[in-house]
N, CA and C atoms as a LAMMPS dump frame, in Angstrom:
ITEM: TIMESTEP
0
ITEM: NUMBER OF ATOMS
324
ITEM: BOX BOUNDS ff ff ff
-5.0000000000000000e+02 5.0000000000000000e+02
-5.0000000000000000e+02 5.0000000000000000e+02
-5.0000000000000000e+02 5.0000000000000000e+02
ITEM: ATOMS id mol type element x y z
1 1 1 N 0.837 -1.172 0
2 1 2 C 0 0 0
3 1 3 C 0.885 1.24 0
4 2 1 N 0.904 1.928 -0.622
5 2 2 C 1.428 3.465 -0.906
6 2 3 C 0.809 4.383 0.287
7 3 1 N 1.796 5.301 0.655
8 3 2 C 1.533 6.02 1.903
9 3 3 C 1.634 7.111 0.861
10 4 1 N 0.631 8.433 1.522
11 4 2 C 0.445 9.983 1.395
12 4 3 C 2.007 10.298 1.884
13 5 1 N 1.98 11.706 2.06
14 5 2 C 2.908 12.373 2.321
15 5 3 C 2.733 12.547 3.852
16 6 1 N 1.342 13.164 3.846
17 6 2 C 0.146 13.202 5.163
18 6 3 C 0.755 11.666 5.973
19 7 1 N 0.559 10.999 5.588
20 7 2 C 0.535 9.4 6.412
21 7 3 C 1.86 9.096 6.641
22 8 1 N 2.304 9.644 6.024
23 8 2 C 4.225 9.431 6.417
24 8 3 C 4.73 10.458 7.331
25 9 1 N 4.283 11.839 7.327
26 9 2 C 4.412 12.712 8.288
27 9 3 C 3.971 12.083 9.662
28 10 1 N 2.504 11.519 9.717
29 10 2 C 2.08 10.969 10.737
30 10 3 C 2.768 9.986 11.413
31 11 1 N 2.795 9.017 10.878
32 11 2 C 4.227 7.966 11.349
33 11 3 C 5.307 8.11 12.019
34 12 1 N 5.646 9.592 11.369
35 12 2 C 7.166 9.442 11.86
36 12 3 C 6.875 10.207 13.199
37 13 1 N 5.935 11.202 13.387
38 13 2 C 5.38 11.789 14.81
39 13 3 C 5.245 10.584 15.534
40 14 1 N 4.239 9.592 15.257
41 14 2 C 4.17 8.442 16.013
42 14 3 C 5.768 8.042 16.598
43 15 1 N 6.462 7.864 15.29
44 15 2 C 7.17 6.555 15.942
45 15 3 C 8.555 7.85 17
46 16 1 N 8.405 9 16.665
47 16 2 C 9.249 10.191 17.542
48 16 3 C 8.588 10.554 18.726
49 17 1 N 7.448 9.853 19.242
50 17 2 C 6.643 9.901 20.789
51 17 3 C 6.517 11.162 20.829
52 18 1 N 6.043 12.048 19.814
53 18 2 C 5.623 13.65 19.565
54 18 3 C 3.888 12.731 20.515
55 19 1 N 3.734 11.953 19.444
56 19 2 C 1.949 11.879 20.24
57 19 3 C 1.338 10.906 21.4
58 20 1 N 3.287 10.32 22.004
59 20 2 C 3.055 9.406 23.293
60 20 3 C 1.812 10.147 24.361
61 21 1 N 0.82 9.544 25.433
62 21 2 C 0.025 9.383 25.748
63 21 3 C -1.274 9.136 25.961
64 22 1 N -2.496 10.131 26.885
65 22 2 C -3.748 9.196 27.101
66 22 3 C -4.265 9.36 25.723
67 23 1 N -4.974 9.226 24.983
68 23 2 C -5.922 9.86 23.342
69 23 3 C -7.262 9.49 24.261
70 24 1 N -8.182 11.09 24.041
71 24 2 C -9.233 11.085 24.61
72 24 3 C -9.429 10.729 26.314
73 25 1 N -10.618 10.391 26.638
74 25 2 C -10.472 10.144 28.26
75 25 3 C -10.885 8.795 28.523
76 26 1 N -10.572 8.029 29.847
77 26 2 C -11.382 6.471 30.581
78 26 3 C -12.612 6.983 29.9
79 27 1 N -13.071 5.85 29.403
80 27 2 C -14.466 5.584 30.078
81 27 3 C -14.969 4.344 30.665
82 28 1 N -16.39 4.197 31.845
83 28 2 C -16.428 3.46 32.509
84 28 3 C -17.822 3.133 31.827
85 29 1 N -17.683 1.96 32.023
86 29 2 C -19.181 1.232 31.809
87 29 3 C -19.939 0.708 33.327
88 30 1 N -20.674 0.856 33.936
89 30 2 C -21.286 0.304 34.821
90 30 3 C -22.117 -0.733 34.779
91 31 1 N -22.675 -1.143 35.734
92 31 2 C -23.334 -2.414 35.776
93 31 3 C -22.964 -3.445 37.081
94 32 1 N -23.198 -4.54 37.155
95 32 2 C -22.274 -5.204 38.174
96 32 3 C -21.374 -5.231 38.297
97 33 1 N -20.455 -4.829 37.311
98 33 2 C -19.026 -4.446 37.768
99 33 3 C -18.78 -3.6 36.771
100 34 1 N -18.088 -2.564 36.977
101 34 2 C -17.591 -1.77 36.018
102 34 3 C -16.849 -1.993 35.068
103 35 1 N -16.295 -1.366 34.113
104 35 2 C -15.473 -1.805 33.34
105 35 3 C -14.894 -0.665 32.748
106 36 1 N -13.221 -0.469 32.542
107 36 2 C -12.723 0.524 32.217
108 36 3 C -12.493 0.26 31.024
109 37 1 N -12.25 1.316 30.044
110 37 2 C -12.183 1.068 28.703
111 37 3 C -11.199 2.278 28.285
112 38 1 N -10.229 2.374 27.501
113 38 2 C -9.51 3.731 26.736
114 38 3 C -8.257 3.454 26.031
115 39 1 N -7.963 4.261 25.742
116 39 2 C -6.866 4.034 24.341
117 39 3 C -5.947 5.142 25.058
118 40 1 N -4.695 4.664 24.815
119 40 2 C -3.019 5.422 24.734
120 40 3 C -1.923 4.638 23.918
121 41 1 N -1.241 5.807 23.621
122 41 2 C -0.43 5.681 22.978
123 41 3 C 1.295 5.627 23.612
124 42 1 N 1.978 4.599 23.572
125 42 2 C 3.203 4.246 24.23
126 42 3 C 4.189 3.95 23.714
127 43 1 N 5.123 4.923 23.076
128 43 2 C 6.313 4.612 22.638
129 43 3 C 6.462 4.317 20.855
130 44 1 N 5.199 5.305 20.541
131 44 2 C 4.718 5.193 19.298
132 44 3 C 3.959 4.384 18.861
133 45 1 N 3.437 3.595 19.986
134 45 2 C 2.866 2.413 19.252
135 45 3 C 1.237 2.659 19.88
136 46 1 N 0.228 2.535 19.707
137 46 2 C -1.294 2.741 20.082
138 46 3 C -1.47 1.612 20.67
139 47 1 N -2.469 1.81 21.626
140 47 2 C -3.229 0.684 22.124
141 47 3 C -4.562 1.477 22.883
142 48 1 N -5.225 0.034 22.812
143 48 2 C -6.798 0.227 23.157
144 48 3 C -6.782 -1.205 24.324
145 49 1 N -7.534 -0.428 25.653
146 49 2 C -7.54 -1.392 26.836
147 49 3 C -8.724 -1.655 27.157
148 50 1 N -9.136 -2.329 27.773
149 50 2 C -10.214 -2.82 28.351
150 50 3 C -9.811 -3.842 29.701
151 51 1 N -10.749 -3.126 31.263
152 51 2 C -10.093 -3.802 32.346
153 51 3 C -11.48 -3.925 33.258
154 52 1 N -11.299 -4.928 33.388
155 52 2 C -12.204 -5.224 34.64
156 52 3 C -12.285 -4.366 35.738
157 53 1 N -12.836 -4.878 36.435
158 53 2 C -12.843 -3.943 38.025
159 53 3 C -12.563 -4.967 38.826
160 54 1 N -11.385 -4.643 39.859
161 54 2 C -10.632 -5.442 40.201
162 54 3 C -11.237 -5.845 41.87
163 55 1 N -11.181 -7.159 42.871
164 55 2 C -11.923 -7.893 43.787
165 55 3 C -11.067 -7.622 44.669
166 56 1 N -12.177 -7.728 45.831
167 56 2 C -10.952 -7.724 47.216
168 56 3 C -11.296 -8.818 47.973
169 57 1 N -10.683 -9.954 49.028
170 57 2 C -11.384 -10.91 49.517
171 57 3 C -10.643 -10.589 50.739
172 58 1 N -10.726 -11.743 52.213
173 58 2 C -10.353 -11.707 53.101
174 58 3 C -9.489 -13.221 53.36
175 59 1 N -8.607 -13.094 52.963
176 59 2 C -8.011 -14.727 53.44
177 59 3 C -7.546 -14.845 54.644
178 60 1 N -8.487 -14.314 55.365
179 60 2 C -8.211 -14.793 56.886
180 60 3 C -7.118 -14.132 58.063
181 61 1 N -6.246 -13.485 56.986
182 61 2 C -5.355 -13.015 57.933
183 61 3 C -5.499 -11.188 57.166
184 62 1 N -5.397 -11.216 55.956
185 62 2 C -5.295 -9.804 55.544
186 62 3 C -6.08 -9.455 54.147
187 63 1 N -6.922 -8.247 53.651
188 63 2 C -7.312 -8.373 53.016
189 63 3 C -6.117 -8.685 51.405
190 64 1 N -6.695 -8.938 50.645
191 64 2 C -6.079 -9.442 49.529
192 64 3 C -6.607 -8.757 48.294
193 65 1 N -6.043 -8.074 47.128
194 65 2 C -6.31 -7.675 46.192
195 65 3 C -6.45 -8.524 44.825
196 66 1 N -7.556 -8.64 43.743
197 66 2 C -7.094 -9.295 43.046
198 66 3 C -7.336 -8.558 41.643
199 67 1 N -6.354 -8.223 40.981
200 67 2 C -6.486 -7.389 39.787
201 67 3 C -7.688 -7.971 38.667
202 68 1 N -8.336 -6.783 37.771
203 68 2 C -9.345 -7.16 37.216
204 68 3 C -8.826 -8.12 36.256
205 69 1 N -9.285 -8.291 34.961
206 69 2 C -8.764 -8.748 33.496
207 69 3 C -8.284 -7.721 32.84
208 70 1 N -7.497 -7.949 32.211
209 70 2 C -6.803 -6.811 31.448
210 70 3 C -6.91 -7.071 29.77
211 71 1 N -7.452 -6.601 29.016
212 71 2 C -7.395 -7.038 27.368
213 71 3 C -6.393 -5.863 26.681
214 72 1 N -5.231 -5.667 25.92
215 72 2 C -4.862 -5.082 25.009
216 72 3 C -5.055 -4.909 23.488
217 73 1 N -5.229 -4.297 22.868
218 73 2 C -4.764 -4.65 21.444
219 73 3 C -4.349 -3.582 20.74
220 74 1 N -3.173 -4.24 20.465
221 74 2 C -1.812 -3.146 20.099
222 74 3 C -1.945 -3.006 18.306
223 75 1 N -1.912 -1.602 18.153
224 75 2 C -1.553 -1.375 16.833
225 75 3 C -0.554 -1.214 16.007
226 76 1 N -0.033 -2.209 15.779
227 76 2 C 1.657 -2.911 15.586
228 76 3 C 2.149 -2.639 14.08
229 77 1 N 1.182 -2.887 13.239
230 77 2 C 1.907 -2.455 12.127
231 77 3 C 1.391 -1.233 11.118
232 78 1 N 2.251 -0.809 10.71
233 78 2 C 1.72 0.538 10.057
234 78 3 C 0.451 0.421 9.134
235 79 1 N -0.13 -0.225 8.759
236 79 2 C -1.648 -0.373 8.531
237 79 3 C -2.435 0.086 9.182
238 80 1 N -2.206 -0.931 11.34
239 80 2 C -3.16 -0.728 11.76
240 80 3 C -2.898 0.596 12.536
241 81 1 N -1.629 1.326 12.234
242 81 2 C -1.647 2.63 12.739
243 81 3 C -2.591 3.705 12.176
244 82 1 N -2.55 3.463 10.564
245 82 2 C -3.255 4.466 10.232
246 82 3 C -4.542 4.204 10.456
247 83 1 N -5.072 3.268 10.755
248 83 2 C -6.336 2.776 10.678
249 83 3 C -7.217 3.029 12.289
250 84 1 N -6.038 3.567 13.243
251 84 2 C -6.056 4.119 14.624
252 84 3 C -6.111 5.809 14.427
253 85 1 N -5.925 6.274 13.476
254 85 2 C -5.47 7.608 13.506
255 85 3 C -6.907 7.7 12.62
256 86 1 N -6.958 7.133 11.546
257 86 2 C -8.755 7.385 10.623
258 86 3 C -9.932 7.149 11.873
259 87 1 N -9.681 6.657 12.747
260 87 2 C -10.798 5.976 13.815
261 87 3 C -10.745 7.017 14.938
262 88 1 N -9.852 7.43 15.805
263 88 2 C -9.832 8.477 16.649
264 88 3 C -8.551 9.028 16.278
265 89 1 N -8.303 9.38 15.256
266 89 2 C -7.278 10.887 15.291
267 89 3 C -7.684 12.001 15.731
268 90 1 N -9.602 12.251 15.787
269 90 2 C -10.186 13.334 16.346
270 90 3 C -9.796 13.467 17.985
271 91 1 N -9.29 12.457 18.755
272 91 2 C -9.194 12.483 20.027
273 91 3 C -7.992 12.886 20.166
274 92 1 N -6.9 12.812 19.261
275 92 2 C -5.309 13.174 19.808
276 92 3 C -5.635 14.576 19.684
277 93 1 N -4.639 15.33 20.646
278 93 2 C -4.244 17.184 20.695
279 93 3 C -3.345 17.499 19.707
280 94 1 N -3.79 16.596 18.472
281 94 2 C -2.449 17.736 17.061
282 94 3 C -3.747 17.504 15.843
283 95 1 N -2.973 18.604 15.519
284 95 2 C -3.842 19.121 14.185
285 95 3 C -3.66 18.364 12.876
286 96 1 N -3.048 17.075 12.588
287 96 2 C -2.574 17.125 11.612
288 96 3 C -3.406 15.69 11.697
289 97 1 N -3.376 15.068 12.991
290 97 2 C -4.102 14.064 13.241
291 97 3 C -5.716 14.268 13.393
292 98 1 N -6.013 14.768 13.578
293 98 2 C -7.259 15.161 13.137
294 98 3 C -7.926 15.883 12.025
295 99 1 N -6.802 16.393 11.578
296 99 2 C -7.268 16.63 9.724
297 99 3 C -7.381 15.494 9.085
298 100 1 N -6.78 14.724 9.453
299 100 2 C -6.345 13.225 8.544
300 100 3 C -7.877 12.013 9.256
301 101 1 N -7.953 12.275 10.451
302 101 2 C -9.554 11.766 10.479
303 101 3 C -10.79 12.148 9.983
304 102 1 N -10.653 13.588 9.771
305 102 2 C -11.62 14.266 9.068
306 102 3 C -11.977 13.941 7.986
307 103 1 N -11.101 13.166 7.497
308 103 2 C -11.347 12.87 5.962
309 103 3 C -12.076 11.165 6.261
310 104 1 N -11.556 10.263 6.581
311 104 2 C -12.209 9.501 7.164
312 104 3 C -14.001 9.534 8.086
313 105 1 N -14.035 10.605 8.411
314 105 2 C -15.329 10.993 8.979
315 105 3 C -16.661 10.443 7.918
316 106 1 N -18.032 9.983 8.413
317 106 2 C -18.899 9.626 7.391
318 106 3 C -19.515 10.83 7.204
319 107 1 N -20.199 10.887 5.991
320 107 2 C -20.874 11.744 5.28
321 107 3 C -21.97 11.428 6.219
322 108 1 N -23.293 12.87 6.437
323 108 2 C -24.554 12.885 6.221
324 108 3 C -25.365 12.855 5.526
């Protein structure tokens, strides 16, 4: 696949941690147990999380923590980068990434 000029600029911000961190904010789902959900970006590379809400029990002597589930899925190769940046580039704080979703955006 042939990259823009646009999509190669983007990349190389990515892979120079110009756009390392959170993209957009948590969000929580409620219900019987909550569930955290959000996307960051780490070391150029994107990811999207999803985590349980984590248990506490008593084993008798002290309480005990037990971490929720944790799901990742990492956007590893430059495909699914751009395909992270067409999907929420509107959520990162640069302009260049969100011009480039804009175009991706659906028609009314």
């Amino acid at each position: 696949m042939r990259k823009t000029n646009e999509e190669k600029g983007l990349l190389a911000k990515l892979a120079g941690g110009i756009l390392d961190g959170m993209v957009g904010e948590e969000k929580v789902y409620r219900g019987y147990k909550n569930v955290y959900c959000g996307k960051y970006i780490k070391d150029g590379e994107p990811v999207s999380y999803r985590e349980g809400e984590s248990s506490r029990f008593f084993n008798g002597k002290e309480n005990e923590r037990v971490p929720g589930k944790r799901i990742e899925d990492h956007y590893d190769t430059d495909e699914r980068k751009l395909e992270f940046f067409q999907r929420f580039g509107w959520l990162i704080d640069d302009e260049d990434a969100k011009a480039y979703s804009a175009k991706f955006k659906p028609k009314k």
